[in-house]
Each structure stands twice: as structure tokens, then as C-alpha cells.
C-alpha positions as CSV (number, residue, x, y, z in Angstrom):
1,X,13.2,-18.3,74.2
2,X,13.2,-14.4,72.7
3,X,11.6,-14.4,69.2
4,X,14.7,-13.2,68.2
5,X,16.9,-16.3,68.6
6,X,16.5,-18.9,65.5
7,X,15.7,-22.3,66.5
8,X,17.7,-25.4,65.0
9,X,16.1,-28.4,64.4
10,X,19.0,-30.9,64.5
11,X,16.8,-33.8,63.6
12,X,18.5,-36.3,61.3
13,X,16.0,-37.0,58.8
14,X,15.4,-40.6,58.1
15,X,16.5,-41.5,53.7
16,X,12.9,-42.4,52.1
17,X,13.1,-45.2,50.2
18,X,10.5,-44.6,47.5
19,X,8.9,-48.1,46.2
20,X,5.2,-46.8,44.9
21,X,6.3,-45.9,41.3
22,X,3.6,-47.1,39.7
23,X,0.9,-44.6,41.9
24,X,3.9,-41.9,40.7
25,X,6.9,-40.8,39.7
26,X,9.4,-38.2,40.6
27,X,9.3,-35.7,37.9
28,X,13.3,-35.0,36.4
29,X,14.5,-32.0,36.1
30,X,14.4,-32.0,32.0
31,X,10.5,-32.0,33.0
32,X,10.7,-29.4,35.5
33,X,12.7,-27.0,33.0
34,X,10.3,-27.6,30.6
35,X,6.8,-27.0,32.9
36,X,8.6,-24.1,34.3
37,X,9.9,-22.4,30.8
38,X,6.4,-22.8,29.4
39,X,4.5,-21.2,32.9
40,X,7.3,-18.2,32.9
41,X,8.5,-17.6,29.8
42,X,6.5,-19.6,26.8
43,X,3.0,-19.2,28.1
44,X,0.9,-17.8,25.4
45,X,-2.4,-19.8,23.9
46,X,-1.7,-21.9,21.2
47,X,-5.2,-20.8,19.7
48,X,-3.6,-17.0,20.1
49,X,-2.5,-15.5,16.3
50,X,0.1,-13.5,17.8
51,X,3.7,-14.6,18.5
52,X,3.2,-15.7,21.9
53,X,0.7,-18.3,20.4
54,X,3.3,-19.5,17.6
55,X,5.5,-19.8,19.9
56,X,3.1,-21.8,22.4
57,X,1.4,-24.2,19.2
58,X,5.3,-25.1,18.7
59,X,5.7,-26.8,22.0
60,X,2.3,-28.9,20.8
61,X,3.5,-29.9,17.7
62,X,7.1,-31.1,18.6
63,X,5.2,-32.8,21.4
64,X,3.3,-34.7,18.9
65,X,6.6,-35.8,16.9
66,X,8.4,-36.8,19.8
67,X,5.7,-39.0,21.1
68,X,4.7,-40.1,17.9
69,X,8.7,-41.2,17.1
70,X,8.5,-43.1,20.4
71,X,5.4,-45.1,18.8
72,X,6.4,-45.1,15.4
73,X,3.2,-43.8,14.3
74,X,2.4,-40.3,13.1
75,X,2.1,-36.9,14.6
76,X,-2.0,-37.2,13.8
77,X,-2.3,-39.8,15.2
78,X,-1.6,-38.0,18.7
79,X,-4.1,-36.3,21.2
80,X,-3.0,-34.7,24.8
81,X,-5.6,-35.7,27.0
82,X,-5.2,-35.4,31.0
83,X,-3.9,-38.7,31.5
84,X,-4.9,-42.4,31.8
85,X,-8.6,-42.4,33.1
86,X,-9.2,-39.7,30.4
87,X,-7.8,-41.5,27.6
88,X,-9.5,-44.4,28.7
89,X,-12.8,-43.2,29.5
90,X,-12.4,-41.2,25.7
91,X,-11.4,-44.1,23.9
92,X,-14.2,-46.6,24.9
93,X,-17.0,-43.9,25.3
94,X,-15.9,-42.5,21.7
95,X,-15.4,-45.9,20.2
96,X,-18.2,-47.7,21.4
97,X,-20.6,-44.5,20.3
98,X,-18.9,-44.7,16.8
99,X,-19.7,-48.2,16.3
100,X,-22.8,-48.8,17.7
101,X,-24.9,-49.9,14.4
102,X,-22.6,-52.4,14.2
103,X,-23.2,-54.3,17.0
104,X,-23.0,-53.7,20.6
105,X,-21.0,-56.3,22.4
106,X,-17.9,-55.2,23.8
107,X,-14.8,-57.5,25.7
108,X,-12.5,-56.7,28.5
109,X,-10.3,-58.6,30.8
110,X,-11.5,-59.5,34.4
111,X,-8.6,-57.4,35.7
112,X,-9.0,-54.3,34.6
113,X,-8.2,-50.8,36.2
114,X,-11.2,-49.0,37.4
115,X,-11.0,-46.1,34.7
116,X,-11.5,-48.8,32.4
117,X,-14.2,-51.0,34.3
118,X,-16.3,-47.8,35.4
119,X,-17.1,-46.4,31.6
120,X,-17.5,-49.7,30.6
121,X,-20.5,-50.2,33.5
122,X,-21.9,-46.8,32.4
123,X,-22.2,-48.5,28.3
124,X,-23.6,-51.5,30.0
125,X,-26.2,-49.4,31.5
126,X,-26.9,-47.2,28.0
127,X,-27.3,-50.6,26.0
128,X,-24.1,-52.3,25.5
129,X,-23.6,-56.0,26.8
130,X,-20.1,-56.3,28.5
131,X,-18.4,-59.5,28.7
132,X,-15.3,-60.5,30.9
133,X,-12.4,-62.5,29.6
134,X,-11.4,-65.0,31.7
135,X,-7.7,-64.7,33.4
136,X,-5.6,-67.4,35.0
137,X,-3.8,-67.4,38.2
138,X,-1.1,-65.5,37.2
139,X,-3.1,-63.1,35.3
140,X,-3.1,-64.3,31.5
141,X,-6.0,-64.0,29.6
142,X,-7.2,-67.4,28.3
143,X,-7.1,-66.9,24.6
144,X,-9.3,-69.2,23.9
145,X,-12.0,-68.6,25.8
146,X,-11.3,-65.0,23.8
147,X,-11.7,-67.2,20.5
148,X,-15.0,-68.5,21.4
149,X,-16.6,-64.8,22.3
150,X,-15.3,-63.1,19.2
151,X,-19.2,-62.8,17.1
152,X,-19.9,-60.8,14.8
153,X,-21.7,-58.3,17.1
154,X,-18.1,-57.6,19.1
155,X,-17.5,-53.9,18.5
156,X,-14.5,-53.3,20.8
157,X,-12.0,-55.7,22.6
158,X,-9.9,-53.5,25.5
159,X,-6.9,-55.4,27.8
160,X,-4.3,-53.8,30.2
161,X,-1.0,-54.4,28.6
162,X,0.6,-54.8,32.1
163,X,-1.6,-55.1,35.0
164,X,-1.0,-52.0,37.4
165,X,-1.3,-54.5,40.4
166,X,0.4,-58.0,39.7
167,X,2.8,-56.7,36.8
168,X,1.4,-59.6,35.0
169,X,2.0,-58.2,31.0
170,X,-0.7,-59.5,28.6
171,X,-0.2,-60.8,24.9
172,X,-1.4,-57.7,23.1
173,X,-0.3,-58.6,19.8
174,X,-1.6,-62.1,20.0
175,X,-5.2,-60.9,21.3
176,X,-5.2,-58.2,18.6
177,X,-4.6,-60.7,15.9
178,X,-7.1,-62.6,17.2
179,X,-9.7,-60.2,17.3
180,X,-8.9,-58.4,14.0
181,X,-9.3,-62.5,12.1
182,X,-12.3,-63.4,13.9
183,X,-14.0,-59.4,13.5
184,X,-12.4,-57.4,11.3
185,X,-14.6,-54.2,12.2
186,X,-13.8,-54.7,15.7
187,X,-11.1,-52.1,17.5
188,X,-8.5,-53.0,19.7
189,X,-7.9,-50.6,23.0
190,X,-5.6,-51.0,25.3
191,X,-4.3,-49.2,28.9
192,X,-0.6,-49.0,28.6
193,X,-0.1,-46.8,31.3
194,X,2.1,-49.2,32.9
195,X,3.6,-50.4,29.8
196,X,5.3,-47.1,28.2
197,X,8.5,-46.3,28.8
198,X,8.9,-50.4,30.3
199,X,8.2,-51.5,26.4
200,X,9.0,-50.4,22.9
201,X,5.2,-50.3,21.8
202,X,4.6,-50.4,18.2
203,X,0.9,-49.9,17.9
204,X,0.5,-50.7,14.5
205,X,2.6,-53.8,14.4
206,X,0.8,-55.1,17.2
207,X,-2.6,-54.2,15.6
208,X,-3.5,-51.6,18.9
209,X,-6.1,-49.5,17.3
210,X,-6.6,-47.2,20.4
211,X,-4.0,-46.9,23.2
212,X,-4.0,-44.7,26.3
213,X,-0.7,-43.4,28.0
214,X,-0.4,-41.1,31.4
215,X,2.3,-38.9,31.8
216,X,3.2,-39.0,35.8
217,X,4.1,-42.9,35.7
218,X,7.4,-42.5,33.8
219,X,8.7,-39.0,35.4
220,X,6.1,-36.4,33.5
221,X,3.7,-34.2,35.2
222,X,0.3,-35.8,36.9
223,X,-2.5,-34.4,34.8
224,X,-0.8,-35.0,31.3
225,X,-1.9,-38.0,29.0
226,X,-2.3,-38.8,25.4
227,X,-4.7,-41.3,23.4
228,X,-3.3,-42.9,20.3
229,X,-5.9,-43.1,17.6
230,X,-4.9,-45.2,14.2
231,X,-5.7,-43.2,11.3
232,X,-9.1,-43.9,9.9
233,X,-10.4,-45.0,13.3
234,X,-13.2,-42.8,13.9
235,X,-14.2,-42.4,17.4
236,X,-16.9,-39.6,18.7
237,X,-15.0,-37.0,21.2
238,X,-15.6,-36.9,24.7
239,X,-15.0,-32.6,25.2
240,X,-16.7,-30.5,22.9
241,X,-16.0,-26.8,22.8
242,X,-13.5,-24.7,20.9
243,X,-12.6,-27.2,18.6
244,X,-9.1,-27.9,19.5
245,X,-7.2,-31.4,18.7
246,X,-9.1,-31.1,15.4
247,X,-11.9,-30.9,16.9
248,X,-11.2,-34.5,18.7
249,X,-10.8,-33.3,22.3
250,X,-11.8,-29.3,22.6
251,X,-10.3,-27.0,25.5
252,X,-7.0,-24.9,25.7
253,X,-4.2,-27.3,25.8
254,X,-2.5,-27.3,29.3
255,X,1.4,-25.9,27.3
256,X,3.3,-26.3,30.0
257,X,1.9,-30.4,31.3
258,X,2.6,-31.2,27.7
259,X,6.1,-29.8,27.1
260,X,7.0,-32.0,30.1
261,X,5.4,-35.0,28.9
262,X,7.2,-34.9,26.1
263,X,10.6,-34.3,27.7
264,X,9.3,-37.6,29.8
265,X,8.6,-39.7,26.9
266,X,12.0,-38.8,25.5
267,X,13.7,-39.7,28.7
268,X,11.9,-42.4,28.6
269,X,13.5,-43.9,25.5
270,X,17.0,-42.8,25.8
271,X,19.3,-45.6,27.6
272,X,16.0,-47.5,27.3
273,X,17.5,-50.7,28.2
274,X,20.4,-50.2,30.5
275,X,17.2,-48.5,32.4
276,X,15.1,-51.4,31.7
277,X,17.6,-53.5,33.3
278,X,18.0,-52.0,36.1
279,X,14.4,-52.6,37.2
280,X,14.5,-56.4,36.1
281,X,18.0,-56.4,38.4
282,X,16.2,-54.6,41.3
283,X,13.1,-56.9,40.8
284,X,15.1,-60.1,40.8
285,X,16.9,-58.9,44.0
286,X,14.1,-58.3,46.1
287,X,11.9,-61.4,45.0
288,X,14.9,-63.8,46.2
289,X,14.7,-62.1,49.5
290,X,10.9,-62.3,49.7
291,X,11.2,-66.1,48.4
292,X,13.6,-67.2,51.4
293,X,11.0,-65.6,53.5
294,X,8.3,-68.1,55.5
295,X,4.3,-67.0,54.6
296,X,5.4,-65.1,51.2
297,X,3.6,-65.5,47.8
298,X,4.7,-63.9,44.7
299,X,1.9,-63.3,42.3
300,X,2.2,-62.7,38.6
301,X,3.8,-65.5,37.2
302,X,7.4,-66.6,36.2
303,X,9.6,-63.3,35.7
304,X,9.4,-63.6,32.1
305,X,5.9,-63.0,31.6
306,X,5.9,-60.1,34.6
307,X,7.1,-56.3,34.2
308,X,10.2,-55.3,35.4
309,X,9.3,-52.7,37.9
310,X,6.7,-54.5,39.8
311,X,6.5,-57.0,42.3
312,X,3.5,-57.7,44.1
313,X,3.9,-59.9,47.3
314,X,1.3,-61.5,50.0
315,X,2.9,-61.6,53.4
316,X,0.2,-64.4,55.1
317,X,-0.5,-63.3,58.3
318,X,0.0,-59.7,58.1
319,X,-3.1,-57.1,56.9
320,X,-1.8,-55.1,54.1
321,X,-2.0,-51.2,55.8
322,X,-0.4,-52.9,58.6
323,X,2.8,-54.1,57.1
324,X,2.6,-50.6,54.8
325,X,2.9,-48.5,58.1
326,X,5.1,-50.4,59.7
327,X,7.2,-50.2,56.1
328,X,6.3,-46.0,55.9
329,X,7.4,-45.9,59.9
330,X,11.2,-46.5,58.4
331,X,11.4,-44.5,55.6
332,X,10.3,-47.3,53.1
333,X,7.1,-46.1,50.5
334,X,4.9,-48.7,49.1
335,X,1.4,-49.6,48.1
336,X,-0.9,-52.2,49.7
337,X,-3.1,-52.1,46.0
338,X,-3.8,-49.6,43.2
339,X,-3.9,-46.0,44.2
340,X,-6.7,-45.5,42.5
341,X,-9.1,-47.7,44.6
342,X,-7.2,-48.3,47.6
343,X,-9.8,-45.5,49.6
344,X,-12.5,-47.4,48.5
345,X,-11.7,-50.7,50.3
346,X,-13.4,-52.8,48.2
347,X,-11.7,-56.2,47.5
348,X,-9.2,-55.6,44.1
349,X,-10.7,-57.0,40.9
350,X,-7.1,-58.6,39.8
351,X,-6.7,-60.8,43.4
352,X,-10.5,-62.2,42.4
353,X,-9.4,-62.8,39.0
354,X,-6.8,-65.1,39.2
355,X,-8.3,-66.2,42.4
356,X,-6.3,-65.5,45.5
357,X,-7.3,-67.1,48.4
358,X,-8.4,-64.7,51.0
359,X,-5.1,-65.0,53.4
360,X,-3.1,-63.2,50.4
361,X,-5.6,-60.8,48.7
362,X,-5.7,-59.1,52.3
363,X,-1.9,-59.3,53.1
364,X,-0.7,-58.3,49.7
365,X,1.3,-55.3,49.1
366,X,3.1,-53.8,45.9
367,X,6.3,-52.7,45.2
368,X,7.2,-50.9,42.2
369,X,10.7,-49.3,40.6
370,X,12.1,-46.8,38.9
371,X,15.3,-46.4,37.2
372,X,16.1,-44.2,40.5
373,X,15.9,-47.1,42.7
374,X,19.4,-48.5,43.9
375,X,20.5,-52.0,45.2
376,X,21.1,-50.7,48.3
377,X,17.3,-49.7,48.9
378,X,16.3,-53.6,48.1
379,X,19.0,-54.3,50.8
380,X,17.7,-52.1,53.4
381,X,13.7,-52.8,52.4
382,X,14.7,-56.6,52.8
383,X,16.4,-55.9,56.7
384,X,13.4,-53.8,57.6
385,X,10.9,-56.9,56.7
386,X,12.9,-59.7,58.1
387,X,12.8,-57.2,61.3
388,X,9.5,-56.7,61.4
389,X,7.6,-60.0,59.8
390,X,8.3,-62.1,62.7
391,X,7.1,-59.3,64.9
392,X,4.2,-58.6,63.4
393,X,3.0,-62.0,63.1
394,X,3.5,-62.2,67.0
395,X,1.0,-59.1,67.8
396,X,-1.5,-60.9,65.1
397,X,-1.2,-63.8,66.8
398,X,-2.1,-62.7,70.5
């Protein structure tokens, strides 16, 4: 063919069906305009005195207030980090160093995400005892077994308030009670990364004294975050530097990752519960197809108790990456475990929590929504498996 003469590829590109919102999100174009405004036009230092820097430390504090409205809590109360595992890591580093002549025993869940359960194994090497809250099968934490492990040397209690895997959501406001009656000098942390934009989240009504939130899992930009911090909490930073955030997390702030998260968080709360029932619609839809399937297992408990975007389903019979590649093969995106752990192949911390029987911790795969998700995507994801189950099972089986 001359190099002259254009080639058509006439290809018909397969639709993507995208179910792995809880590894990501698609970022909306209010995000985009705001990341790109900020990189082109906006793009001065906020430490800078001159005009470019006003105008750049404006985008920071109406960040602040917009988050901060979504909360009901106030501007100060607000720091940009650069997302979950940094807010995480921050808060129990910072908190557990700030409290540490107090006592040194600190309590998490059994199913917690690894940016949570990794800092907490580095304390537990520098001195601090770690103890695990017992869950149940659908992922609840037993409360009471909480009750008996609240002593006085507790310095720090952190939960997930909806597990990134299962969907299960935990009773933050009952837990924080709980620990603020039985040690009043004890913090409260908890990984909402799942949980914003799926729940109004009061902090201070539900006694949350430290809360971490990543931008990219409700449409914002991957590398943006914040950590809530109740006034008078006093926790030691994890940056030091030029003294930015009040001195509470030093570096330049990344302008244009935090004018989009703020256009996400205010996305996020606008037709907040049509949105919100969407997901519980398209959740509902695909676990009565998966429950008039033979070999399938729905974990996380009654729908009630579960998060509206998630369902997290083992298909006996069938390895996980197997039925994922056979579901990525037809245009159909989902997750066979967290994305933050699924390269390590190490058996997931939730399934041995609420004690999943082998068969379904290796054969389980997650799907998770977005308010972009359509009823005719559950449809199509629901033909595709009753194609391919019986098929699959067949190869296993020879």
C-alpha cells in the first residue's frame, strides 16, 4: 500500500461496560475544567505574594469550604493530602505519636484496607500493641467484643466505614460512642473512602475524630485526598518542610488535583439521592440475577446493612482472574478483589474475617457502580455470565 493512502480501521469497537468503581472513577467534566483551568490558566503557587498566588490560595480555600459544607464541619478542620493511603497512614502515624504517654494500645477491625493494616504493623513494631476486632460473617464488627477491649491504655480505635471489598458498612456512630464512654481520651479514625459521596457523613455527630477521604473514588482526580481533623485533636504531621497546611502537612499544594476534588465533592452532593438510588436500583438488579444463578454466594449481608454500589459475589467453581477475563474478553470491567492488593496474591484479609470457605474466597469477584451505570449494562453483564458460567465450569471440570 503507498504511504500515501490512509488506512481505515473499520473495526466496530465493542461498548465497555465499566463495573470496577470502587478501584476508580471516571473523572466529569466539571473536574476536568477545573484540573485544566488551574494547569493553563490559574497556575501560580499559593505560597507566591504576587497575584498569581492570590489567585492560586483562592482555589485552596473555597476547596476547604466546599468540603467542609459537605461534612458540616469547618474550613480548619480540612487538610489536602494525596488521597486515602496518605490520609490514613497520617492519621494513625500522627495520632498514635501524639498520644503515646497515654497509653499505647490501639484497635482496628480484622478487615481493614492495607493502607490502614500496613502503618498499623509498622507501630506494632515501634512499641504499640495492636489488637483486632472481631467481625462476623457478613462483616459487622462484634460490639461487644469491642466493649470488653476498650482499657484505659486504648489510645486510638480505627474501622472502615464501608468495607472496599464486601460493601459491608460498619456502625461508626455506635463504635464511636462506645469508645468515647468507655475512654474518653481515646480518638476515633475512620477510612471513608468508600463511604463519601455514598453517605451524608457528619463527623462530629457521629463522634469521628479523624476521617480520611480519596478523591478518584467519586469522579475527582487519583492523587487528591483530604484528612478530617476535629479541632483540638492534635496529631504530629507526617511531611515536614515549608510549613504549609499550617504547618500540618508541608509541600506546595497540588492547585489543580484540589480544585477538582472539590468540584467532585460538590457533584458528589448534588441529586445526592436520586444518585444514591440508582446504585441501590442497579445493585438490587444484578443480585436477583446472580441469586437465580446455581454455585453463587453473595457476601455482605442483607442489602440494608450493605453499600449501594457494591456487590461482591463468589461464583463456586470458577477462579476469580478467570471469570474476570472471560468478563474483560466482552467489554465488561470488574475486579476479582481490592486493587490495592490484588498483585500481591495474598489471600484478602475481609474473606478470612468473616470466614469464607476456601471454594468462594478464590472464586469471588466484585462489582461496583456508579451513578453512570445503566440497567441496561446489569442486563447485558447478567447474559454474558449465564453464557459463560456453565462453560467455564465444563473446562474446570475436565
Amino acid at each position: 500500500m503507498p504511504d500515501n493512502v490512509f488506512h481505515i480501521d473499520f473495526t466496530i469497537k465493542m461498548k465497555e461496560i465499566y463495573f470496577d468503581n470502587s478501584a476508580t472513577t471516571k473523572p466529569s467534566q466539571r473536574v476536568l475544567d477545573a484540573v485544566i483551568r488551574t494547569m493553563t490558566e490559574d497556575y501560580g503557587n499559593p505560597s507566591s505574594m504576587h497575584r498569581k498566588g492570590v489567585e492560586a490560595e483562592k482555589y485552596l480555600k473555597e476547596a476547604r469550604r466546599t468540603i467542609a459544607e459537605t461534612l458540616r464541619v469547618t474550613d480548619k478542620e480540612i487538610f489536602f493530602t494525596s488521597g486515602g493511603t496518605e490520609s490514613n497512614n497520617w492519621a494513625l502515624t500522627g495520632a498514635a505519636g501524639a498520644l503515646k504517654r497515654r497509653g499505647n494500645t490501639i484497635l482496628v477491625t480484622e478487615m481493614e484496607h492495607p493502607s490502614v493494616s500496613e502503618p498499623l504493623r509498622f507501630l506494632e513494631k515501634s512499641g504499640f500493641c495492636v489488637k483486632k476486632i472481631p467481625v462476623d460473617s457478613v462483616g459487622h464488627p462484634d460490639e461487644a467484643a469491642l466493649e470488653a477491649m476498650l482499657t484505659e491504655d486504648v489510645i486510638l480505635v480505627s474501622a472502615m466505614y464501608v468495607n472496599n471489598e464486601i460493601g459491608a458498612v460498619v456502625p461508626v456512630d455506635r463504635i464511636a460512642a462506645s469508645v468515647h464512654r468507655h475512654c474518653p481520651n481515646a480518638l476515633v479514625h475512620v477510612d471513608a473512602v468508600q463511604a463519601y459521596g455514598k453517605y451524608r457523613i457528619q463527623p462530629r455527630k457521629s463522634g469521628i475524630d479523624l476521617m480520611s477521604v480519596s478523591g478518584h473514588k467519586f469522579h475527582g482526580p487519583k492523587g487528591t485526598g483530604f484528612l478530617y481533623v476535629r479541632n483540638g485533636v492534635r496529631i504530629l504531621p507526617l511531611l515536614y518542610g515549608g510549613g504549609q497546611q499550617g504547618g500540618m502537612r508541608s509541600g506546595t499544594e497540588n492547585v489543580p488535583g484540589i480544585a477538582g476534588l472539590a468540584a467532585a465533592c460538590r457533584e458528589a452532593y448534588e441529586q445526592f439521592e436520586e444518585k444514591t438510588g440508582h446504585m441501590m436500583e442497579l445493585r438490587d438488579r444484578l443480585e436477583a440475577g446472580l441469586r437465580e444463578m446455581d454455585g453463587v454466594v453473595v457476601h455482605g449481608g442483607d442489602a440494608e446493612t450493605r453499600a449501594p454500589h457494591i456487590v461482591h459475589a463468589a461464583f463456586t467453581g470458577i477462579g476469580s482472574e478467570v471469570l474476570l477475563h472471560t468478563l474483560e474478553d466482552r467489554g465488561i470491567y470488574v475486579s476479582a478483589g481490592s486493587a490495592c492488593s490484588t498483585h500481591k496474591r495474598l489471600a484478602s484479609p475481609t474473606m478470612t474475617a468473616i470466614a469464607a470457605v476456601k471454594e468462594e474466597a478464590v472464586s469471588s469477584v466484585r462489582f461496583s457502580f456508579s451513578e453512570l451505570n445503566t440497567e441496561e449494562e446489569i442486563d447485558r453483564t447478567l447474559e454474558v455470565l449465564r453464557e459463560v458460567i456453565p462453560v467455564l465450569r465444563r473446562y474446570r471440570a475436565h
